[in-house]
C-alpha positions in Angstrom: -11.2 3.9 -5.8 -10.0 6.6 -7.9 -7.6 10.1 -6.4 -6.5 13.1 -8.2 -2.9 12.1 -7.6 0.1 14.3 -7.4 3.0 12.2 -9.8 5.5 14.7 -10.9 6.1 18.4 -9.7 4.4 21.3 -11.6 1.0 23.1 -11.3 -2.9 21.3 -12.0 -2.2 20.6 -14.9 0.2 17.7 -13.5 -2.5 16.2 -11.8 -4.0 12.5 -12.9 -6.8 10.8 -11.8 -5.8 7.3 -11.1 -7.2 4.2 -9.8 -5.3 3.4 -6.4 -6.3 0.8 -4.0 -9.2 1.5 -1.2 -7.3 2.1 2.1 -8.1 -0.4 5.5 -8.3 1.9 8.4 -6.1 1.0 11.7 -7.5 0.8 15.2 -8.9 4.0 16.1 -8.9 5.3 12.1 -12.0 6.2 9.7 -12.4 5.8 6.0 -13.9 8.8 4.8 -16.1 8.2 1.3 -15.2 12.2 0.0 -18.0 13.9 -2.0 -15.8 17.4 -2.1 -12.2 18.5 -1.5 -10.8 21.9 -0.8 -7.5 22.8 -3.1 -5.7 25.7 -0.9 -2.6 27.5 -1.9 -0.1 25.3 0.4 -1.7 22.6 -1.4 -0.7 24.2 -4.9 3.0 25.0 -3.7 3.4 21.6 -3.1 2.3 20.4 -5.8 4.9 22.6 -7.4 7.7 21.2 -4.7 7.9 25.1 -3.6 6.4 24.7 -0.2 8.3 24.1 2.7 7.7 20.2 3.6 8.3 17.8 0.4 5.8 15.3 0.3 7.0 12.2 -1.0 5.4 11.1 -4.8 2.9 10.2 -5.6 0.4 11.9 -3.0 -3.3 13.5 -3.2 -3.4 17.2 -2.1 -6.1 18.3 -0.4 -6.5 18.4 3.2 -9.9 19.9 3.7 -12.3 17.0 3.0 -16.5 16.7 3.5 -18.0 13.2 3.3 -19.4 10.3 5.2 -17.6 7.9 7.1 -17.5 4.4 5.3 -15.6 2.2 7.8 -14.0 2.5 10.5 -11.0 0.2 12.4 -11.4 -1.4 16.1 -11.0 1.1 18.8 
């Protein structure tokens, strides 16, 4: 699957779509297939390492998500 993937600090420009491997959801988990995803401003500082929580590299930003659920774990 492919993610707009957060590698190195700065703004959206930093961003690269890479191919990254399809995730296995755990018991009680779904695999959402996302058709669109919601960039907010805490997303954008950090991106830029300014927000208050650093996520560890890479990551995909994004929290709001709208799709359809494409497997889901035991439970």
């Amino acid at each position: 699957m492919r993610a707009l993937m957060s590698c190195e600090p700065g703004g959206p420009e930093t961003l690269r779509l890479l191919d990254v491997p399809e995730p296995v959801p755990a018991p009680g988990q779904v695999l959402v297939a996302v058709k669109a995803c919601g960039v907010n401003y805490p997303d954008l500082l950090t991106i830029q390492d300014r927000y208050q929580v650093k996520t560890p590299r890479p990551f995909a930003p994004g929290a709001e998500v709208a799709g359809v659920v494409a497997a889901a774990g035991e439970g």
